[in-house]
Backbone as XML, in Angstrom:
<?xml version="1.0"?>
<chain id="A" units="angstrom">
  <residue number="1" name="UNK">
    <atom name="N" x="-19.052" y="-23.923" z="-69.255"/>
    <atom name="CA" x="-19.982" y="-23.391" z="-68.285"/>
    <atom name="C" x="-19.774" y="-21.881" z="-68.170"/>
  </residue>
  <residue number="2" name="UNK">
    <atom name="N" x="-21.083" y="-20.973" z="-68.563"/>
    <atom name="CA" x="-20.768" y="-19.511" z="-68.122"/>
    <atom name="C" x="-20.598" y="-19.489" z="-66.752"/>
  </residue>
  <residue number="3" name="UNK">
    <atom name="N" x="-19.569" y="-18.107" z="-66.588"/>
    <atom name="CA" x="-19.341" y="-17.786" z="-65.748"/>
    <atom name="C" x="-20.371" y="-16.678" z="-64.531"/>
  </residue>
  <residue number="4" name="UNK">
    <atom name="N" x="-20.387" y="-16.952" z="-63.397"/>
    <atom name="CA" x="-21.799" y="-16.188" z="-62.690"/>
    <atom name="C" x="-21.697" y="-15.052" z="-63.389"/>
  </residue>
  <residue number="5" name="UNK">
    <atom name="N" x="-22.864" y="-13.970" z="-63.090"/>
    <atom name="CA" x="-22.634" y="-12.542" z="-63.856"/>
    <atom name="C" x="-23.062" y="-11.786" z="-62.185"/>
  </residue>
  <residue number="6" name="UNK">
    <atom name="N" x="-22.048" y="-11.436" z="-61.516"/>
    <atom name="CA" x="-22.163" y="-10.433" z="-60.152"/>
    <atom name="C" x="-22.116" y="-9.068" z="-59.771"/>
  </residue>
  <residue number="7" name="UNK">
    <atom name="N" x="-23.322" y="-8.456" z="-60.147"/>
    <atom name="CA" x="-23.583" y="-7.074" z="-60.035"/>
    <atom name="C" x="-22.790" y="-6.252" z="-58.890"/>
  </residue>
  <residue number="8" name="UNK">
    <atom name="N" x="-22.125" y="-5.185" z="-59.344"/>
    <atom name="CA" x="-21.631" y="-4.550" z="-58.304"/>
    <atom name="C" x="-21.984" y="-3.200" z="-58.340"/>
  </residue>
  <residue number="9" name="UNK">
    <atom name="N" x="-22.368" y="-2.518" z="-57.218"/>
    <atom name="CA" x="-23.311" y="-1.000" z="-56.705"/>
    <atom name="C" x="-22.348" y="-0.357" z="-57.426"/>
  </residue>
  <residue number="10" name="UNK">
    <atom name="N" x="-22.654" y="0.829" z="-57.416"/>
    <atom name="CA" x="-21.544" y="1.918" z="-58.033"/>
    <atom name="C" x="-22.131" y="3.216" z="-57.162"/>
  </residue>
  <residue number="11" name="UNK">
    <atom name="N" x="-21.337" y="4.308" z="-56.921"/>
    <atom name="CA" x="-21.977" y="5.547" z="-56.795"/>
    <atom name="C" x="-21.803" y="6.711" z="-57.292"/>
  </residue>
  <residue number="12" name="UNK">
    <atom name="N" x="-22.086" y="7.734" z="-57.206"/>
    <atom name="CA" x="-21.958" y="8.608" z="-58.087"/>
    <atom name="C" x="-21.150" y="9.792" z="-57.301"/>
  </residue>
  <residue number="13" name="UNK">
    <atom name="N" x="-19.744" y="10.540" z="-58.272"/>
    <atom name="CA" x="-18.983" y="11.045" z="-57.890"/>
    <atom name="C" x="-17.900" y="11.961" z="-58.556"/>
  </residue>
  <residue number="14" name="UNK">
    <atom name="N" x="-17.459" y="13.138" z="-58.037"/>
    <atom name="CA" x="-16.980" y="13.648" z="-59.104"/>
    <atom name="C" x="-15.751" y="13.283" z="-59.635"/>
  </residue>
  <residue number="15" name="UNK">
    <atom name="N" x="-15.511" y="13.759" z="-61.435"/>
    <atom name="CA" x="-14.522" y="12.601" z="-61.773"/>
    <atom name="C" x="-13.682" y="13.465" z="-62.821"/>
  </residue>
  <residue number="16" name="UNK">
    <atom name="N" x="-12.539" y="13.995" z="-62.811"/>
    <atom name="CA" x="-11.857" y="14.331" z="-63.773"/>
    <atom name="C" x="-10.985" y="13.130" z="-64.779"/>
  </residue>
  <residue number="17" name="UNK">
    <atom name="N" x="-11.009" y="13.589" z="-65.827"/>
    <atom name="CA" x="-10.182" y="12.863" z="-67.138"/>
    <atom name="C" x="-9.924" y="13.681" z="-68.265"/>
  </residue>
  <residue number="18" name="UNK">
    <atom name="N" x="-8.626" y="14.024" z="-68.145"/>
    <atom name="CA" x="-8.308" y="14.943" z="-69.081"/>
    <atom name="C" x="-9.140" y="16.536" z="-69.196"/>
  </residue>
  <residue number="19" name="UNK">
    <atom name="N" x="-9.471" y="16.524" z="-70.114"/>
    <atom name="CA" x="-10.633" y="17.846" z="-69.990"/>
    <atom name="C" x="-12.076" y="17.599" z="-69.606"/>
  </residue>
  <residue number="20" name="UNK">
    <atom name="N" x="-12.288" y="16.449" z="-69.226"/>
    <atom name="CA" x="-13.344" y="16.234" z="-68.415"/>
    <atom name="C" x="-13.775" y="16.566" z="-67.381"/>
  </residue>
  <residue number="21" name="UNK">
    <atom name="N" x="-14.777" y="17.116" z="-66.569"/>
    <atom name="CA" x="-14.866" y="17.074" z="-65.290"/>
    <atom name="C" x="-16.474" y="16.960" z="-65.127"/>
  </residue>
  <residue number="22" name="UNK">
    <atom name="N" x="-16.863" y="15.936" z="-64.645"/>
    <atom name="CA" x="-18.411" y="15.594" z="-64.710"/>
    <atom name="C" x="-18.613" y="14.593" z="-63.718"/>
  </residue>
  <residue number="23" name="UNK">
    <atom name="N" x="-19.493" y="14.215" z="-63.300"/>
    <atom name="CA" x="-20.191" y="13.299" z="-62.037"/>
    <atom name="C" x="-19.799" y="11.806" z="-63.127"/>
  </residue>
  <residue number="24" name="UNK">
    <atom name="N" x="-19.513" y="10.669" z="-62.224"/>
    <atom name="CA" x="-19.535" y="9.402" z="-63.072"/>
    <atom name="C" x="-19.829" y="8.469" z="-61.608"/>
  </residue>
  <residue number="25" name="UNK">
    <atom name="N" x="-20.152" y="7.431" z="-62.279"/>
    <atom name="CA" x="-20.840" y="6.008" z="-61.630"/>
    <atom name="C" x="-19.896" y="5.285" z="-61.634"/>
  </residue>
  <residue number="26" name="UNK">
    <atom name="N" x="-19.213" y="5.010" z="-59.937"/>
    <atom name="CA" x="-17.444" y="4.440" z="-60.260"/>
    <atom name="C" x="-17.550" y="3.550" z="-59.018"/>
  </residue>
  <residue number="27" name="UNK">
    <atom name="N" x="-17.057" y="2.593" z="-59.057"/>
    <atom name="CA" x="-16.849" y="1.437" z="-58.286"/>
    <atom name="C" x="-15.148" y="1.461" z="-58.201"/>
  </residue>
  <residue number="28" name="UNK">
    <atom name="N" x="-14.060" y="0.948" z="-57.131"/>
    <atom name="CA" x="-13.080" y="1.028" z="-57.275"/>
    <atom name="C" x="-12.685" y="-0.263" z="-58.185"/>
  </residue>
  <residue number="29" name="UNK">
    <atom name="N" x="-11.718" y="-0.152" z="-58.589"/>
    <atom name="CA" x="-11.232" y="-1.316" z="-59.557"/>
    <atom name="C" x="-11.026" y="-2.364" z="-58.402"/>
  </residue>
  <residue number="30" name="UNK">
    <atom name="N" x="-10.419" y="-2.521" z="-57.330"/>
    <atom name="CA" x="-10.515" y="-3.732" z="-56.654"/>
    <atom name="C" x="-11.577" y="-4.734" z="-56.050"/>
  </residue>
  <residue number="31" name="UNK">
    <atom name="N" x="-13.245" y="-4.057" z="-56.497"/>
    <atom name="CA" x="-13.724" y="-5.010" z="-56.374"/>
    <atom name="C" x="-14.311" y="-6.067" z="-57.870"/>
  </residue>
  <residue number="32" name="UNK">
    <atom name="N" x="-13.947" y="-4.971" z="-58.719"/>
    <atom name="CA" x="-13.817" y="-5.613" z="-60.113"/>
    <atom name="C" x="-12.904" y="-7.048" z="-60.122"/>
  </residue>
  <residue number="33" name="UNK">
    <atom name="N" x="-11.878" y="-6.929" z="-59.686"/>
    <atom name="CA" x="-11.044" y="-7.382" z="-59.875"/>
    <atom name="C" x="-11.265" y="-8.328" z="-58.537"/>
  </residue>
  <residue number="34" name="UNK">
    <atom name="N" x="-12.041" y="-8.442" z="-57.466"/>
    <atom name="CA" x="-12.115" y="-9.579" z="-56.797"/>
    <atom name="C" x="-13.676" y="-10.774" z="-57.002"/>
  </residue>
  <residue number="35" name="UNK">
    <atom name="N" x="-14.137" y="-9.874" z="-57.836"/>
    <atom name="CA" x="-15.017" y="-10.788" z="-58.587"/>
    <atom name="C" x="-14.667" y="-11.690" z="-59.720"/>
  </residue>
  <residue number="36" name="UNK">
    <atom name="N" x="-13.347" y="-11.146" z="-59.966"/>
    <atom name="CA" x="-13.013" y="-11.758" z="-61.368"/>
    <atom name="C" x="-11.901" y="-13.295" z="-60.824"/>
  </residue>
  <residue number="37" name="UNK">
    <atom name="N" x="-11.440" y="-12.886" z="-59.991"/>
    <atom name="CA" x="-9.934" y="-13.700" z="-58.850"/>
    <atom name="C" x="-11.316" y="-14.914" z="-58.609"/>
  </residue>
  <residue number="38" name="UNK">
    <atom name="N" x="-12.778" y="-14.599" z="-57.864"/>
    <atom name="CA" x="-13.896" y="-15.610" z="-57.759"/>
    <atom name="C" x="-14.221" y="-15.831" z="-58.628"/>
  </residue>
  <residue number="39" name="UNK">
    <atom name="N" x="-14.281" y="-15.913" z="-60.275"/>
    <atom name="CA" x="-14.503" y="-16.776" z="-61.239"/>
    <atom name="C" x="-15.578" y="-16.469" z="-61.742"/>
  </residue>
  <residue number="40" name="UNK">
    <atom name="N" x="-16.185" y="-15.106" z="-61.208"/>
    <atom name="CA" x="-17.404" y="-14.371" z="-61.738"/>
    <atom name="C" x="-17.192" y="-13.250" z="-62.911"/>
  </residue>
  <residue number="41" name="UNK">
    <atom name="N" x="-18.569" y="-12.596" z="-63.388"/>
    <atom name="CA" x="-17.866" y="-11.855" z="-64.302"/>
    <atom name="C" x="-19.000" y="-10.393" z="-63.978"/>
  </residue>
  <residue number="42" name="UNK">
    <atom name="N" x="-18.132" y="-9.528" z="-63.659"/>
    <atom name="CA" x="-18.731" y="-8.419" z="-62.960"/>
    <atom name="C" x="-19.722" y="-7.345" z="-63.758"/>
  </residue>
  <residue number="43" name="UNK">
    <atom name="N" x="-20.689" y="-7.211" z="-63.546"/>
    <atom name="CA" x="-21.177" y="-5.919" z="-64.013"/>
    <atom name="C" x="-21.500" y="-4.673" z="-62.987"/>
  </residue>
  <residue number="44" name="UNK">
    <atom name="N" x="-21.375" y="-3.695" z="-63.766"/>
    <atom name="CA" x="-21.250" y="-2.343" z="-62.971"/>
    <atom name="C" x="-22.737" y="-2.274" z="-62.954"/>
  </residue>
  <residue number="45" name="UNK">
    <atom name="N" x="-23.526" y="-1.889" z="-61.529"/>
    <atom name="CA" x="-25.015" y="-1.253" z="-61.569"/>
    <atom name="C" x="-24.751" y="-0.043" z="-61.283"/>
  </residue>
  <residue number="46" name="UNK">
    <atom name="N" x="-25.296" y="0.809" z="-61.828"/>
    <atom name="CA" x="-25.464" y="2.374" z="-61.581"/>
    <atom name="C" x="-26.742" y="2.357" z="-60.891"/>
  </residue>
  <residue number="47" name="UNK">
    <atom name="N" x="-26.282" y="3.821" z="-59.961"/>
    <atom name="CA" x="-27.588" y="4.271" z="-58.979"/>
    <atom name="C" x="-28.761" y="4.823" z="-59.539"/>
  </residue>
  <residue number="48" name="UNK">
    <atom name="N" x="-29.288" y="3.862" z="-60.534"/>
    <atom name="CA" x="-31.074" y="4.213" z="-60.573"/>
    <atom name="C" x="-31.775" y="3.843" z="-59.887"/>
  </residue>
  <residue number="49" name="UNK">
    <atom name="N" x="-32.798" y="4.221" z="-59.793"/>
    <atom name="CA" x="-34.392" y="3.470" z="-60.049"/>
    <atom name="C" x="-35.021" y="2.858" z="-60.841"/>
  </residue>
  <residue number="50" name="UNK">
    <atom name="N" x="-34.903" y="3.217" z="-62.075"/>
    <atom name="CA" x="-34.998" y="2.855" z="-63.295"/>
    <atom name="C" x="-34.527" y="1.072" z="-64.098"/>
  </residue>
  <residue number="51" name="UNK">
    <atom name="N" x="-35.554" y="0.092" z="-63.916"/>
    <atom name="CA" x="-35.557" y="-1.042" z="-64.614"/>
    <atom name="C" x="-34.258" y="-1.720" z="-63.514"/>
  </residue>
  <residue number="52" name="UNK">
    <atom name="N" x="-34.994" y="-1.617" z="-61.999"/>
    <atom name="CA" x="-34.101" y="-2.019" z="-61.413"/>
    <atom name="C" x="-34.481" y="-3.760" z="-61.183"/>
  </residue>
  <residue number="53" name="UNK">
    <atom name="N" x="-36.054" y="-4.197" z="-61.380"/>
    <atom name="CA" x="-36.391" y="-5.606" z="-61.522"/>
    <atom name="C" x="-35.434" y="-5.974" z="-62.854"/>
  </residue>
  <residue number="54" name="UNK">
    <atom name="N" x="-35.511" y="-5.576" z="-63.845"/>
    <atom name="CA" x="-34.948" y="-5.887" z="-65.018"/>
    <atom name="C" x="-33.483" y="-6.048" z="-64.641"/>
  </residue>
  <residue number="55" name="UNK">
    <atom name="N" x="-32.832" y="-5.286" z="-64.098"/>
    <atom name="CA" x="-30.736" y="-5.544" z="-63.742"/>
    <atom name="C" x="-31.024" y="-6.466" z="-62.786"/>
  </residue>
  <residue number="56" name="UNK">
    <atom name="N" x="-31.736" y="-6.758" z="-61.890"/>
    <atom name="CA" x="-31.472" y="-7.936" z="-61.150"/>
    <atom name="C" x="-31.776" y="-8.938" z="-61.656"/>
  </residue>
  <residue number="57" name="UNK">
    <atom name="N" x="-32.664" y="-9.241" z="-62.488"/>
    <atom name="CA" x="-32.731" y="-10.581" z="-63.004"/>
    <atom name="C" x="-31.793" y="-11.065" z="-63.813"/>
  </residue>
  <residue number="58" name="UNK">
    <atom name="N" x="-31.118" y="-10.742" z="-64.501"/>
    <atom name="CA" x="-29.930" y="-11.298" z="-65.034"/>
    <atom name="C" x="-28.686" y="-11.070" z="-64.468"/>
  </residue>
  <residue number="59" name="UNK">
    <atom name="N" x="-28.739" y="-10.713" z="-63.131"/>
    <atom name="CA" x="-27.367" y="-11.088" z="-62.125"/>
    <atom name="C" x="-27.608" y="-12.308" z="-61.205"/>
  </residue>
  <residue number="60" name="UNK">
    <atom name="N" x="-26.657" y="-12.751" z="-61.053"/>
    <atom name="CA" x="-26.642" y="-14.170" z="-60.190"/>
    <atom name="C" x="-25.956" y="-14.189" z="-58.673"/>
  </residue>
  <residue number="61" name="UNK">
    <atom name="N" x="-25.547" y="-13.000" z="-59.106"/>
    <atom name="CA" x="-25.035" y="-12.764" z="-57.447"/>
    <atom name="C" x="-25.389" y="-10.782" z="-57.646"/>
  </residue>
  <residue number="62" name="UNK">
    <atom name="N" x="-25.041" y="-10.382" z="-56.129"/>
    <atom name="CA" x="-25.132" y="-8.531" z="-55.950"/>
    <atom name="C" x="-24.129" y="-8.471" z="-54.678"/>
  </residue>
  <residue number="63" name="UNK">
    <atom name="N" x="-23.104" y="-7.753" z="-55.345"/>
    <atom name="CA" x="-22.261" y="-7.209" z="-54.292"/>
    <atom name="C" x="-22.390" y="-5.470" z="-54.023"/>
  </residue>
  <residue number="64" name="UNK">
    <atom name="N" x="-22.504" y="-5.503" z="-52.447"/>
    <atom name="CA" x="-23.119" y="-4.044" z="-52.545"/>
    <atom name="C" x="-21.516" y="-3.397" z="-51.857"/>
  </residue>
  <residue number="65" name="UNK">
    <atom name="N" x="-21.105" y="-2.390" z="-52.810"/>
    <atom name="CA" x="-19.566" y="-2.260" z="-52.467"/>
    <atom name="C" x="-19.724" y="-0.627" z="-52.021"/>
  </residue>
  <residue number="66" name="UNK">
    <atom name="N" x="-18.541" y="-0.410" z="-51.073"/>
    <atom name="CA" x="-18.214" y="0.821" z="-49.547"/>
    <atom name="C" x="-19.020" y="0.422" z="-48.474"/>
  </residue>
  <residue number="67" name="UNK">
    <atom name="N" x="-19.321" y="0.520" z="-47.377"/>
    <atom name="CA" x="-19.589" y="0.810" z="-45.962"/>
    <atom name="C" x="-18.318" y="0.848" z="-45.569"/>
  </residue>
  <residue number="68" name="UNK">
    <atom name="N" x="-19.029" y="1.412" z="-43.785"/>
    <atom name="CA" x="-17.710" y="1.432" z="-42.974"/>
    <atom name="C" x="-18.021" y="1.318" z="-42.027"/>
  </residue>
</chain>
């Protein structure tokens, strides 16, 4: 049996790596990793607009990750 596929928000933020320094679409690793502990298998959504009917239809769950 596949495993659910559970979209998780991402936002956009600045991000160094090595000689990098550029805006990236980052979710913290712990909610990666609590989708995975639930038996799901996570995908990252980035903040478009763009073919956003299209990313939801092949997620089975949407976790919308930060508030406070």
């Amino acid at each position: 049996m596949a495993r659910p596929v559970i979209g998780i928000t991402t936002y956009v933020t600045p991000a160094r790596w090595g000689y990098w320094d550029t805006e990236a679409a980052l979710v913290p690793a712990a909610y990666v990793a609590a989708v995975e502990r639930a038996g799901g298998r996570p995908l990252l959504v980035p903040p478009s607009d763009e073919a956003v009917a299209e990313t939801l239809d092949v997620l089975d769950g949407l976790l919308f990750s930060g508030g406070s």
